[in-house]
N, C-alpha and C positions, 0 to 999 in steps of 0.2 A: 709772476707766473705760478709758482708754488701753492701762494693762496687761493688763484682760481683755478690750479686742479683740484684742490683738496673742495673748492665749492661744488666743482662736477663730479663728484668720485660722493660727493652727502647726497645728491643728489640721484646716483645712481643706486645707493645703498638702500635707499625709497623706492627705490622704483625697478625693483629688482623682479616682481610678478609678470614685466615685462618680458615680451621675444625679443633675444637681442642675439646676435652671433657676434665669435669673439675675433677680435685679427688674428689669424694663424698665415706666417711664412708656409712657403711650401715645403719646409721640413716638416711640418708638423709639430714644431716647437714647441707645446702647448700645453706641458706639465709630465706630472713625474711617466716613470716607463712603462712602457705596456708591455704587460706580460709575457707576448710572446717576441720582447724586443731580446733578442740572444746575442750575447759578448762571444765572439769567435775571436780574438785577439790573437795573434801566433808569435808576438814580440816581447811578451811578458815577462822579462828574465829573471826579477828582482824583487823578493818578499815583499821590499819594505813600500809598497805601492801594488801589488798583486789586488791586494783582495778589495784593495778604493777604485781602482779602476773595472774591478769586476759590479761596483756597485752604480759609481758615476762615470763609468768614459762610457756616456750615451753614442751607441753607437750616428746616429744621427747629425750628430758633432763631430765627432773626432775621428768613424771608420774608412778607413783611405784602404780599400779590398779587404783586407785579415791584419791591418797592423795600427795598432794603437799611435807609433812612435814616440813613449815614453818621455826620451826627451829631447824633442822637438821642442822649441819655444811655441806656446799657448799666446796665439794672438789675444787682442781687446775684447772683440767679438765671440770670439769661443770661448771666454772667460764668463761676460756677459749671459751669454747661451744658458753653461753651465748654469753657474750661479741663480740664474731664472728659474731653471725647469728644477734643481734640487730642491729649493725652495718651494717651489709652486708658487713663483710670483705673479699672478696672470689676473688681469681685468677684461670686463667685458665690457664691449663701449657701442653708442647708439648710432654713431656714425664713423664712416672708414678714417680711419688716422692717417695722419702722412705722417713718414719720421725725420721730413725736411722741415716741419715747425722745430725740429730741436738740432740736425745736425745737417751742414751743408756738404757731406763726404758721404751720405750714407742712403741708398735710395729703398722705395716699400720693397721694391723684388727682392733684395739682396736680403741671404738666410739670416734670420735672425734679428731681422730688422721690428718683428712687432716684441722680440724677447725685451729689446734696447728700449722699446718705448714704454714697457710697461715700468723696465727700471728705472726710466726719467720718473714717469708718474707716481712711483713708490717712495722715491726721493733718494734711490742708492747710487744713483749718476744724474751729474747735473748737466741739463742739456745748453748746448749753444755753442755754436762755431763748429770745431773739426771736433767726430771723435777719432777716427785716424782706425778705423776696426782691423786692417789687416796689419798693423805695428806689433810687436810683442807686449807682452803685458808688463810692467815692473813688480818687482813683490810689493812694495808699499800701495802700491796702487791697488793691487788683489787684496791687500789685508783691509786699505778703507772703505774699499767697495761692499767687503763681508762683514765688517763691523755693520756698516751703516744697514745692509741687508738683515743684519739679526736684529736690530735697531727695529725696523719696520715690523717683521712678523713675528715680535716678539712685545713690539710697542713700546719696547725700553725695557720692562717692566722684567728688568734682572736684576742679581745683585752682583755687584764685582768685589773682589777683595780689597780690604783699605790698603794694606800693603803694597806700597811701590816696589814694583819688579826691579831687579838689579838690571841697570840699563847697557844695555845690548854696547859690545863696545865702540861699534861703527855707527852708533844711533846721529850723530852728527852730521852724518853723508843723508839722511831722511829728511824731505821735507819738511818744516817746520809745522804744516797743518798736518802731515800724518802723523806726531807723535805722538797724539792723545789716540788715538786707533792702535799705533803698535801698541803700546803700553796696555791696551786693555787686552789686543789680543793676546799678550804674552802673559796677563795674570789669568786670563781665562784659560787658558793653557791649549790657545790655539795657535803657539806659533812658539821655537823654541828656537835658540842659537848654534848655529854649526862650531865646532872647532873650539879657539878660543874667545867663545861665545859671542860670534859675526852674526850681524843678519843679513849683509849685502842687500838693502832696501832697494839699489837701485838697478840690481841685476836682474835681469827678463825669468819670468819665471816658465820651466817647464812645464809639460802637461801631469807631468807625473806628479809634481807636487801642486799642482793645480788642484787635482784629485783625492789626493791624499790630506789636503787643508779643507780641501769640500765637505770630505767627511767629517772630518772632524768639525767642522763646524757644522752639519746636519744633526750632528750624536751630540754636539753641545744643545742644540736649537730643543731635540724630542727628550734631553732630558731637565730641561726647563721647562718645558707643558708638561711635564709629568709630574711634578709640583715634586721631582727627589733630587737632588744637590748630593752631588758623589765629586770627591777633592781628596785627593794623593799629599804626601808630604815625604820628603827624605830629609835627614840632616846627621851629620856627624858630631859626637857629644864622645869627650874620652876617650875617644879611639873606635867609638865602637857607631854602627848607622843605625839608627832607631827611626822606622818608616811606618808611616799611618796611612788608614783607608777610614775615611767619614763619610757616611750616608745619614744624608741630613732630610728628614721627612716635610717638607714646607706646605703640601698640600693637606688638608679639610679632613683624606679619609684616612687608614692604615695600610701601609704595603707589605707584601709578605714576601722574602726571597724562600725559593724552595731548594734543598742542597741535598743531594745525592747521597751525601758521606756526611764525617762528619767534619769532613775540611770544609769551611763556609766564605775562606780568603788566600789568596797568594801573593809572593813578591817574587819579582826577577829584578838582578840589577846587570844592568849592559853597558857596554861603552861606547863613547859616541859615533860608531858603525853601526850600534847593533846588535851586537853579539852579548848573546847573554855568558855572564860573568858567573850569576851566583842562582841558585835559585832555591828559597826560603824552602818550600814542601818536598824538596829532594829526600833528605834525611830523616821524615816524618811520617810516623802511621795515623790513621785514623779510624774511627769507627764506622764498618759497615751499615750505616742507618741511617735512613728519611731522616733529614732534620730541616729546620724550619726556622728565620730569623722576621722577626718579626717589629717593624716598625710604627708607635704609636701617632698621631698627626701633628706637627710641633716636636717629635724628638728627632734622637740621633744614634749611633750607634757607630761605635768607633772600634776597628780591628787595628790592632800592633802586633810589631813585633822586632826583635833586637839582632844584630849581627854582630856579636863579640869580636873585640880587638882583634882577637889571634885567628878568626878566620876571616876580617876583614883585611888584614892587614896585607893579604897577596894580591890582593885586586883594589886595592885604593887608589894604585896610581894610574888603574885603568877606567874605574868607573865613575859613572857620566852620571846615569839617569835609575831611576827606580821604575817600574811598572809594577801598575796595585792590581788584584782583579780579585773579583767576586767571582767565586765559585757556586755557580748555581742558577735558577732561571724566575725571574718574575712574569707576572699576569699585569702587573700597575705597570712598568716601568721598563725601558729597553738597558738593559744593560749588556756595557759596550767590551764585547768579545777580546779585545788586541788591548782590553787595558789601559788604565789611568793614570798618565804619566806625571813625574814629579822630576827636576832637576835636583840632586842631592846637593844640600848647600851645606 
C-alpha cells in the first residue's frame, strides 16, 4: 500500500499544471488559519498553555461556544485534525477519496475525515482496521504520530543529538515500538518528564498539552527550515549551574540577530511548576545601544553564563529546568519568544 501511494503522489507531483480540487470536510480542515479565524476562548486560566492554545486551539476543532476545555481529554481525531492543519499536511488528489479504503470506523462526512487521510498518505498513521477517532489519545501515541509527522515535512533531514536522553523513569510502561520516537522527542527537547521524571506514556492526553507540544513541535519544524539550530544546556559543576545558549548557523547564508540593548541573551531557572526561581539579567545593567550579533554560515556562537554556589545554593533543591532566550529579533529566523529549555543535570 505504501509504495503505491508514494507511485501516485510521483505522479501527482507531475502533473501538478492540472485543475484538481482538494478533499475538504466540512470544517474546512484544509490548512493553517485564516486570518480572520479569532480565539474567543473564556476558559484560559493557566500561563503555562495560554499563548499555545492562542496559536493552535483552531477554533474549528476544539470551539464548543467560548470554551477551549483545557483539559478535557483530546480525542484521536482532534489530535489528527491538529497535527494536519499546524503542519500544513494537505494533498490534492484527482479523484474523491474514501476514507473507508483505510479505516472501517470512520466515514468521508465525519469532520476530519480528509485531515486522516491525508495522514495515511504522508505516512504519519498507518491505515487499516479501526482508528477508533472518538477514543482519547495516549501521549505515546501523540509523541509517534509528531515524530513521524516531522519525519515527513522535514524529509528526515535533521540532526538529533548523539547523546541518550536519561530514560524517563516509567519508560517501561511504553510500548516497545514507541521508544525510539520518545527518545528522540525528548533529546529534541519536545517532550520533558513531570515530577520525578515520569512520562505516563499511556495516560490520555489533554487538549492543553496537546497544544502546547504542537507548538513546540511547529517552532522545532520553522527552526530547522531556517537552516539555525538553537540548543539550551544547564548542568551543575562545584556547586555552582553554568548554563549555555548555542546558535548554530547550518544554512548557506549569514543571519543577523538585532538587540535593543546591550543584553543579547537570558536565563530563568524554574521549578518543576514553573515558577521562576532565579533570573540571570535581574541584577544586571546594560548598555543603552542597537547592537547586533552576527552569525557567519557554518559557525556558532555560544552565550554563558554561571550562578555561583552561594546564590545557587537556596534554590537547588527546588530547581528543575533552565530557560535560555535571545533577547532580540531576527529577519532569517523565528526565534521562539517563551524560550529554550534545558533540564539542569
Amino acid at each position: 500500500m505504501k509504495k503505491t501511494i508514494l507511485v501516485v503522489l510521483a505522479v501527482l507531483s507531475v502533473l501538478t499544471s492540472l485543475a484538481c480540487a482538494a478533499v475538504v470536510d466540512e470544517s474546512g480542515d484544509t490548512g493553517s488559519l485564516k486570518p480572520d479565524e479569532v480565539f474567543n476562548y473564556t476558559d484560559l486560566a493557566a500561563d503555562w498553555y495560554r499563548d499555545a492554545v492562542s496559536n493552535f486551539g483552531y477554533p474549528g476543532i476544539f470551539s464548543e461556544d467560548t470554551m477551549f476545555r483545557p483539559e478535557q481529554r483530546i480525542t484521536r481525531m482532534e489530535y489528527a485534525r491538529l497535527l494536519r492543519k499546524a503542519l500544513n499536511i494537505e494533498f490534492r488528489y484527482f479523484a474523491a477519496t474514501d476514507i473507508r479504503d483505510y479505516f472501517d470506523d470512520v466515514n468521508n462526512e465525519d469532520a476530519g475525515a480528509s485531515a486522516l487521510y491525508d495522514l495515511v498518505t504522508a505516512g504519519v498513521i498507518d491505515g487499516g482496521g479501526s482508528f477508533r477517532p472518538n477514543d482519547s489519545i495516549e501521549r505515546e501515541s501523540m509523541i509517534h504520530y509528531a515524530i513521524r509527522a516531522l519525519d515527513y515535512v522535514t524529509n528526515g533531514s535533521y540532526a538529533v543529538p548523539l547523546m541518550l536522553p536519561k530514560p524517563f523513569a516509567d519508560e517501561a510502561t511504553a510500548d516497545e515500538e514507541y521508544i525510539d520516537d520518545i527518545n528522540k522527542a525528548a533529546l529534541l527537547k519536545l517532550i520533558f518528564g513531570r515530577g520525578n521524571n515520569m512520562l505516563f506514556p499511556k495516560e490520555a492526553a489533554t487538549r492543553a498539552e496537546a497544544v502546547v507540544f504542537t507548538e513546540r513541535l511547529v517552532k522545532l519544524y520553522e527552526s530547522l527550515m531556517s537552516g539555525v539550530k538553537i540548543s539550551a544546556s544547564a548542568f551543575v559543576e562545584s556547586g555552582s549551574l553554568k548554563m549555555a545558549l548555542v546558535i548554530e548557523n547550518t544554512g548557506s547564508d549569514e543571519v543577523t540577530i538585532n538587540h535593543n540593548s546591550g543584553q543579547k541573551f537570558d536565563f530563568k531557572v524554574l521549578d518543576e511548576d514553573g515558577n521562576i526561581l532565579y533570573t540571570w539579567s535581574a541584577d544586571k545593567l546594560f548598555i543603552q545601544a542597537v547592537t547586533t550579533t552576527t552569525i557567519e554560515a557554518g559557525e556558532r556562537v555560544e552565550f554563558s553564563a554561571k550562578i555561583e554556589s552561594d546564590a545557587y545554593d537556596p534554590i537547588r533543591d527546588k530547581a528543575s529546568i533552565v530557560k535560555a532566550f535571545i533577547v532580540g529579533t531576527s529577519e532569517e529566523f523565528q526565534i521562539n519568544s517563551d524560550g529554550y529549555t534545558a533540564k539542569i543535570a
